[in-house]
C-alpha positions as CSV (number, residue, x, y, z in Angstrom):
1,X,-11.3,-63.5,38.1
2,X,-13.0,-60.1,37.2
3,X,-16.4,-60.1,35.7
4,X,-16.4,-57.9,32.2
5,X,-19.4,-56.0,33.1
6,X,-17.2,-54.5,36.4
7,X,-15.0,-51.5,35.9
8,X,-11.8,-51.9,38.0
9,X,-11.0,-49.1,40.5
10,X,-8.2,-46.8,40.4
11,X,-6.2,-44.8,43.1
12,X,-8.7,-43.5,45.7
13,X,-11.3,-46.4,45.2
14,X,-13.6,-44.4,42.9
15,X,-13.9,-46.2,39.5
16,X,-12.1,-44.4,36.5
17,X,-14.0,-40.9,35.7
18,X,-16.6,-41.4,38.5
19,X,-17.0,-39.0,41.2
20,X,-18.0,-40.1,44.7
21,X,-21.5,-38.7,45.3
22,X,-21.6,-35.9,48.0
23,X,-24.4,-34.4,49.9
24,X,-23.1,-30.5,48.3
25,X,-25.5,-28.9,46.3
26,X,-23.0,-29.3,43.7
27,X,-21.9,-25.2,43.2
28,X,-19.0,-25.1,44.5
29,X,-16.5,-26.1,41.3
30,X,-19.3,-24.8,38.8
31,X,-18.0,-23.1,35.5
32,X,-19.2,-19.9,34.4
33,X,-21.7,-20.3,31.3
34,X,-19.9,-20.0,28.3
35,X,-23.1,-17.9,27.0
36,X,-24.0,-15.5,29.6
37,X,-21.1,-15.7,31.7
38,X,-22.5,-16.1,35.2
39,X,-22.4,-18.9,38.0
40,X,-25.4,-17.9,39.7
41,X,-28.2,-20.4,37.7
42,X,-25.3,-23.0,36.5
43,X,-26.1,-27.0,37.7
44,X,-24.1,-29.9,37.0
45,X,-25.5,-32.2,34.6
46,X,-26.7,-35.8,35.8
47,X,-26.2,-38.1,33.3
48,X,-27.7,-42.1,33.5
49,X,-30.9,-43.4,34.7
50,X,-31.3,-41.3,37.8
51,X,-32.0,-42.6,41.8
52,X,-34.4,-41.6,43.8
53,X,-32.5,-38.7,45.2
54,X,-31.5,-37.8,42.0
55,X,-34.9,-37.2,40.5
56,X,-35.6,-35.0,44.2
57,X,-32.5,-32.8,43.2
58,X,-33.8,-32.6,39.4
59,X,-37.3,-31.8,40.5
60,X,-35.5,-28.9,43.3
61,X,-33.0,-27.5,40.7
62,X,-29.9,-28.8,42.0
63,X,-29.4,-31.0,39.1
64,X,-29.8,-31.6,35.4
65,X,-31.0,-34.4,34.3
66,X,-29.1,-34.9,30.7
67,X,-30.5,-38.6,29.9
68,X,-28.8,-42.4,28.9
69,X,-26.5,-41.1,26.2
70,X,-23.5,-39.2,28.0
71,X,-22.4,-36.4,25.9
72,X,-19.1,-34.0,26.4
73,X,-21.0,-31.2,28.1
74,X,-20.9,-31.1,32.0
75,X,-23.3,-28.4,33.2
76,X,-26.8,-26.5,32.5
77,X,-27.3,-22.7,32.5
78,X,-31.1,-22.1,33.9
79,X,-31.1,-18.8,32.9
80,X,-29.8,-19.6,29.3
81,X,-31.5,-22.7,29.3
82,X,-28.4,-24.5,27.4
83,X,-25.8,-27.1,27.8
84,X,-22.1,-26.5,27.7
């Protein structure tokens, strides 16, 4: 029997719409900025009640910490300081 709070996994063993975690910095599928245009200060955007390792990549710039409420924007411009 499957508990309701459990999401059920699909295909690779990741649960639907979750990426597995990787040790990357996290550049190498970033977008350009829709405002300025560049890659170079783009981060992903960490969304949920963040580990400890997630707070250390916030506080080294790796990541952006976007809160509890997930919205449809999946990266942060530094240098615009902007989500898209």
């Amino acid at each position: 029997m499957q508990h309701a709070h459990y999401e059920q996994k699909h295909g690779n063993g990741n649960l639907r719409g979750h990426k597995p975690a990787g040790r990357g910095n996290g550049k190498k599928n970033v977008e350009a900025c829709s405002y300025c245009g560049e890659k170079d200060e783009v981060i992903p955007i960490l969304y949920g009640f963040p580990t400890h390792a997630g707070f250390m990549r916030a506080e080294r710039g790796e990541v952006y910490l976007g809160g509890c409420e997930v919205s449809p924007y999946g990266f942060f411009c530094k240098r615009c300081d902007r989500e898209f």
